[in-house]
VOGU-3710 file (C-alpha; in Angstrom, 3 decimals, decimal comma):
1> xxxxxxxxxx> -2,060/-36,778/29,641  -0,186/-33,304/30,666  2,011/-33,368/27,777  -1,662/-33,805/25,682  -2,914/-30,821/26,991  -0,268/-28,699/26,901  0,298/-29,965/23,052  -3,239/-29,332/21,889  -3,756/-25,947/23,734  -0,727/-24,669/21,565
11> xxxxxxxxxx> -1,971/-26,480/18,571  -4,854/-24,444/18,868  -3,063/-21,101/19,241  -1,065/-21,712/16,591  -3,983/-22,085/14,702  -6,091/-19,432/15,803  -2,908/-17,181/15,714  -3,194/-18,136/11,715  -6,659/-16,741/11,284  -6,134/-13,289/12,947
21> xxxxxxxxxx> -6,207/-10,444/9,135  -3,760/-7,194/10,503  -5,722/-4,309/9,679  -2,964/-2,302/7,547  0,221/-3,001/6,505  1,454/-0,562/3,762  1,872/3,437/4,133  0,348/6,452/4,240  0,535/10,231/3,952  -2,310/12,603/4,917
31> xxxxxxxxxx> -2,515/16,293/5,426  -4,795/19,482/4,389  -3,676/19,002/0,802  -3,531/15,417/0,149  -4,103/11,719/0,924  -1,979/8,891/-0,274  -2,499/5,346/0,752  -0,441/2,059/-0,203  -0,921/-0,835/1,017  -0,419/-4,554/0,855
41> xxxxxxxxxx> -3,702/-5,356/2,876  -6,214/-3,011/4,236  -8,677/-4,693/6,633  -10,014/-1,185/8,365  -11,705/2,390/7,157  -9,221/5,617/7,185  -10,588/9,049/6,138  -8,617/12,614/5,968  -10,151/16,055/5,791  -8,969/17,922/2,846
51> xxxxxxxxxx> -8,965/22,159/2,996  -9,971/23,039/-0,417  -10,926/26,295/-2,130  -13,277/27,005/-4,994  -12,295/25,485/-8,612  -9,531/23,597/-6,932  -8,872/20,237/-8,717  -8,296/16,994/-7,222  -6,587/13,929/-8,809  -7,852/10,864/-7,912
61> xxxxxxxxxx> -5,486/7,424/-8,639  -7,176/4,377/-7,764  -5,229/0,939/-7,770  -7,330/-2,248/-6,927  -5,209/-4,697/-7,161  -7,636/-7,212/-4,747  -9,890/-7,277/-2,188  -12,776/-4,793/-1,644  -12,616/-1,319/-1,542  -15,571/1,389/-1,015
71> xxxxxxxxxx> -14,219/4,989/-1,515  -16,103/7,793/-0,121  -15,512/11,659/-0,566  -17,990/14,233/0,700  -18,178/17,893/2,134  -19,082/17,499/5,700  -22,351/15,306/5,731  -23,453/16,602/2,654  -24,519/14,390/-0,394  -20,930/12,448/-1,760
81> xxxxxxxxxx> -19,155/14,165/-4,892  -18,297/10,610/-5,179  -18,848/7,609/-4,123  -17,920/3,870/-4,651  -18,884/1,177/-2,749  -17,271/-1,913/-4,853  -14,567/-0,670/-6,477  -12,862/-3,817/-8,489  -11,101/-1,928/-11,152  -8,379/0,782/-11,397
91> xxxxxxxxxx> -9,088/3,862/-12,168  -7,581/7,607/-12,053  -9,797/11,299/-12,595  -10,344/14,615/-11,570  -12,676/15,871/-9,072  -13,386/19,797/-9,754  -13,941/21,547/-6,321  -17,436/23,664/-6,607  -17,036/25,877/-3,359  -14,564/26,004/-0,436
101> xxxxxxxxxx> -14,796/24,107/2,523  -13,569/20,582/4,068  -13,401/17,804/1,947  -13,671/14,215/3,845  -12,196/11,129/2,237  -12,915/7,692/3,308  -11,426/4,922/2,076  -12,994/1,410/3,768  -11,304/-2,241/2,352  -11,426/-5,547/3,345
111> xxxxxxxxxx> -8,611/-8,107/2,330  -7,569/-4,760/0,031  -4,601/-4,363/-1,777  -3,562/-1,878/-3,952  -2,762/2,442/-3,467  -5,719/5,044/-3,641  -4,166/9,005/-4,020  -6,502/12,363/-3,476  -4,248/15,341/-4,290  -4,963/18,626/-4,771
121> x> -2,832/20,098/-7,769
//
């Protein structure tokens, strides 16, 4: 009856092990000038504050390869420059910087894979 226990208690861990998602695996690169995300499955929201001046430009890559991503990118709480909130497609454009400030990005997925670039050129 011991063994029993012992066998079905690690049964379920086993299987309960199997139904934890990580949260990120993949890379990522973030300062004042850029963010650069790749990942293999995102489960989790990241954001970066980007320093950015008056008709700066900003190249946006987007790479949805699964999953579901929202994308986010505001000047402090202002109203978003842009924002996605089911983004199934790729896609890649330019974001033209109307006055200086900091520039939040937020990138949110769930069982995501794919890359998603903001960089300043």
């Amino acid at each position: 009856m011991k063994k029993i226990c012992c066998l079905s208690s690690l049964l379920c861990i086993l299987l309960l092990n199997g139904c934890i998602q990580p949260s990120f695996n993949g890379s990522r690169t973030g300062n004042q000038d850029q963010l650069i995300m790749e990942y293999s499955i995102m489960n989790t929201e990241d954001s970066q504050l980007l320093t950015l001046q008056e008709n700066d430009i900003v190249d946006v890559q987007i790479v949805s390869d699964a999953g579901k991503l929202s994308i986010i990118f505001q000047k402090n709480d202002e109203t978003p420059i842009y924002e996605d909130n089911e983004i199934s497609s790729s896609q890649s454009f330019q974001i033209l910087i109307k006055e200086d400030g900091d520039y939040k990005v937020t990138v949110k997925g769930y069982r995501a894979k794919g890359s998603v670039s903001f960089i300043k050129s």
